[in-house]
C-alpha positions in Angstrom: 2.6 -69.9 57.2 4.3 -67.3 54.9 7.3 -69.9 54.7 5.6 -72.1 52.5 3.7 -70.1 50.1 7.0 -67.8 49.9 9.2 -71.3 48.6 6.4 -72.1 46.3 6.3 -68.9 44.5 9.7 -68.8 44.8 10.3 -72.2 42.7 7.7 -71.2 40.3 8.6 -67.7 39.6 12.7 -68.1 39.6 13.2 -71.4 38.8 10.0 -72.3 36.7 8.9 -75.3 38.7 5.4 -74.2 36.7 5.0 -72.1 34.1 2.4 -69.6 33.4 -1.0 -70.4 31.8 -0.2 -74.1 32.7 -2.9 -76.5 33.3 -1.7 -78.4 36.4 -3.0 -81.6 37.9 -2.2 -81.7 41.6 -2.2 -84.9 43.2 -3.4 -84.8 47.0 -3.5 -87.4 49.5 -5.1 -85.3 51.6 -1.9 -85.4 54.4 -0.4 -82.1 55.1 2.3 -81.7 52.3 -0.5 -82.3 49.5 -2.7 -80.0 51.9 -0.6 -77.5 51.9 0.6 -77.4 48.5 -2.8 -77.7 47.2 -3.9 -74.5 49.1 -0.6 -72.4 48.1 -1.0 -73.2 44.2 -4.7 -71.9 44.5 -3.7 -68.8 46.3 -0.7 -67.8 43.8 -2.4 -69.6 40.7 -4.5 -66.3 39.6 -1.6 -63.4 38.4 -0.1 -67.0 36.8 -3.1 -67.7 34.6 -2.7 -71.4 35.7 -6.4 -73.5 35.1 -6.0 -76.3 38.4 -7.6 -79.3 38.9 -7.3 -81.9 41.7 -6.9 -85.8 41.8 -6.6 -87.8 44.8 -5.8 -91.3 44.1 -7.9 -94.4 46.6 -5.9 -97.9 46.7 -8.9 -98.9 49.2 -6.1 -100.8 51.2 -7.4 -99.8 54.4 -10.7 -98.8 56.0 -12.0 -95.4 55.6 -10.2 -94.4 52.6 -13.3 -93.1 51.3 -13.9 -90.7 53.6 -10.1 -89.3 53.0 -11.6 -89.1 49.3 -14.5 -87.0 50.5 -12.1 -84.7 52.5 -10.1 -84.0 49.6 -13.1 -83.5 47.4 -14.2 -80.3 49.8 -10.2 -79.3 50.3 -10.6 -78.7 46.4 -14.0 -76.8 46.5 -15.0 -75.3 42.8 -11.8 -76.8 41.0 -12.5 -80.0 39.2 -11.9 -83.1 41.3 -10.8 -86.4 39.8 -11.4 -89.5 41.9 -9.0 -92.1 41.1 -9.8 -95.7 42.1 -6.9 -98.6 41.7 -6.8 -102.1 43.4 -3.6 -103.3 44.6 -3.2 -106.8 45.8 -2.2 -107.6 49.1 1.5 -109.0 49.2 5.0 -108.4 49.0 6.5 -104.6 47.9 2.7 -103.1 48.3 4.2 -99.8 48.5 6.5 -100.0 45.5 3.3 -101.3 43.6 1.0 -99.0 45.4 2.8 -96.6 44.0 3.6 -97.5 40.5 -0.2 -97.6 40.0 -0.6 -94.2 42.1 1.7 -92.7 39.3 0.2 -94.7 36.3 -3.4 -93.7 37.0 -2.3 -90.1 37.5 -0.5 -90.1 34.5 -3.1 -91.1 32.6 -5.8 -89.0 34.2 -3.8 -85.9 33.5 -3.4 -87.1 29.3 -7.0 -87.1 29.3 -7.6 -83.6 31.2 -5.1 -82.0 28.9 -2.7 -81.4 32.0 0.9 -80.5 31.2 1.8 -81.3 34.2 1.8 -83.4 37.7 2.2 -81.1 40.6 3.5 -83.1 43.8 4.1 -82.9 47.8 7.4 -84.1 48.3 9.0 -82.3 50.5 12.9 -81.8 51.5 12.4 -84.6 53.9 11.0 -87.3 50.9 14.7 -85.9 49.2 16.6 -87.0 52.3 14.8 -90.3 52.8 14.8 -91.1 49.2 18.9 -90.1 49.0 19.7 -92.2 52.1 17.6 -95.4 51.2 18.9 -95.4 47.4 22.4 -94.5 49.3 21.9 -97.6 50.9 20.4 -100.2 48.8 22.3 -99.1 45.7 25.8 -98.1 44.3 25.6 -96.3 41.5 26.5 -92.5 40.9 23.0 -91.9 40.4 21.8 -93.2 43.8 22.6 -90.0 45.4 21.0 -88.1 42.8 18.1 -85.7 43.7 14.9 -85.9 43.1 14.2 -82.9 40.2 11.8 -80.2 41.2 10.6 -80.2 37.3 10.9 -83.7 35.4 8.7 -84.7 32.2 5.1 -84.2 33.6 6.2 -84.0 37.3 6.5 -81.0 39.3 7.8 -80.6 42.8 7.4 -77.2 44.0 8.0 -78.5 47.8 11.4 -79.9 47.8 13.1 -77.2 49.3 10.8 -77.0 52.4 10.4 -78.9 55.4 7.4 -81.0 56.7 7.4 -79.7 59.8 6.6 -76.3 58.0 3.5 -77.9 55.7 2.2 -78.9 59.2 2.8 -75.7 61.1 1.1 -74.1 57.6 -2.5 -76.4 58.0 -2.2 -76.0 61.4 -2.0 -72.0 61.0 -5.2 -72.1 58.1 -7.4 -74.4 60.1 -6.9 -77.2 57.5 -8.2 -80.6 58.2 -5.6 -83.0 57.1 -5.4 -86.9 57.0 -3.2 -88.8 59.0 -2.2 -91.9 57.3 -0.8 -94.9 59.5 1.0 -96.6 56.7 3.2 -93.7 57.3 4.4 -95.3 61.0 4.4 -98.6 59.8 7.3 -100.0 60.9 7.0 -102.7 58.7 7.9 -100.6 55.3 11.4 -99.4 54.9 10.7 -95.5 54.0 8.9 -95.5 57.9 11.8 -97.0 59.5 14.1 -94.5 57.4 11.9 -91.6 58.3 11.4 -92.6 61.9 14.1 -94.5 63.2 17.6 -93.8 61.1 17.4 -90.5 60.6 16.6 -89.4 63.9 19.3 -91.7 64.9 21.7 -89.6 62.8 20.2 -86.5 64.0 21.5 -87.2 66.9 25.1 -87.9 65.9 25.2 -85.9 63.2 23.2 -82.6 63.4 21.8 -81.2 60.6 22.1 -84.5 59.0 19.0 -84.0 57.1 19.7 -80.8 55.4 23.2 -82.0 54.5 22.1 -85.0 52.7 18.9 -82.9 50.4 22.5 -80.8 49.7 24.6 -83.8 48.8 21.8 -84.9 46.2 21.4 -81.6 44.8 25.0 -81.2 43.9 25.5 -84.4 42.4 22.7 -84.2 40.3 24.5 -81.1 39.0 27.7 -83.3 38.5 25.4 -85.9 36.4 23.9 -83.3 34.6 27.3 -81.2 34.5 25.4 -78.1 35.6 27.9 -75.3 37.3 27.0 -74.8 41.4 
């Protein structure tokens, strides 16, 4: 449990992920990395001065997501809640578009709350699936790149821990999380990624994971000619 809150205070604190006094939108889905982040940020957001607030974002593509809502609604108890409604047609890239309007709509509810930034729950895992599919489907130098823990209004305080460890932390606090079956839908690339190909080079390759979140660190440093 310690694991989690420790790499959250440790990217705010050292490496300013968030600052202090910050008013911070946190987008939740309600799944464990959202969850979890959501509950560290409230326990460490006093000595910071930081003033949360909560959004959770419904694309009403599948029945009950208004319950998920509600859970996320009492996840945030007394800090404000933003209910976020947007309509995606059915069709081809729904995930890509899902979540361009995910982002737009948080974007804009965060200009009107006076929010400096978007906090996120990507985790190191999102880093490798992201690397290995844009690895993949792209050539450029920046393909490999890693996703920023801090960029414009997005924050990522997550992206050096593991999902298995925002589980294990829920798990540990009793939190009720939502399980969302897009996420072993086979027929979206970032499920077949997450649950097929990189187990497969777990296998071959052990550690395979952890060397790729390393691999996209250090070239963003090359693009951004940063030292090591």
């Amino acid at each position: 449990m310690g694991v989690v809150r420790r790499a959250v205070a440790t990217a705010v604190d050292r490496r300013a992920v968030l600052r202090p006094g910050e008013r911070i939108l946190i987008a939740c889905s309600g799944g464990p990395d959202s969850t979890a982040l959501l509950d560290a940020l409230v326990r460490l957001a006093l000595p910071r001065g930081w003033r949360l607030e909560v959004a959770h974002v419904d694309h009403a593509v599948r029945p009950g997501s208004e319950q998920e809502a509600e859970l996320v609604r009492a996840l945030a108890g007394v800090l404000p809640f933003h209910a976020l409604n947007v309509r995606v047609a059915a069709g081809a890239s729904l995930q890509l578009r899902a979540r361009d309007a995910r982002l737009e709509a948080l974007r804009r509810c965060a200009a009107e709350i006076g929010a400096s930034v978007i906090a996120f729950g990507h985790t190191a895992d999102d880093q490798a699936e992201t690397v290995l599919m844009r690895a993949l489907t792209s050539a450029t130098p920046h393909s490999i790149e890693a996703m920023a823990e801090r960029e414009g209004v997005a924050a990522r305080p997550l992206l050096r821990v593991w999902r298995s460890q925002t589980i294990a932390y829920c798990d540990a606090l009793g939190l009720t999380v939502v399980d969302d079956p897009s996420n072993s839908d086979r027929r979206y690339l970032r499920s077949r990624v997450r649950h097929d190909l990189l187990p497969m080079l777990e296998r071959v390759f052990p550690g395979a994971r952890r060397r790729l979140t390393v691999l996209a660190e250090r070239q963003r440093r090359v693009l951004d000619d940063r030292p090591p």
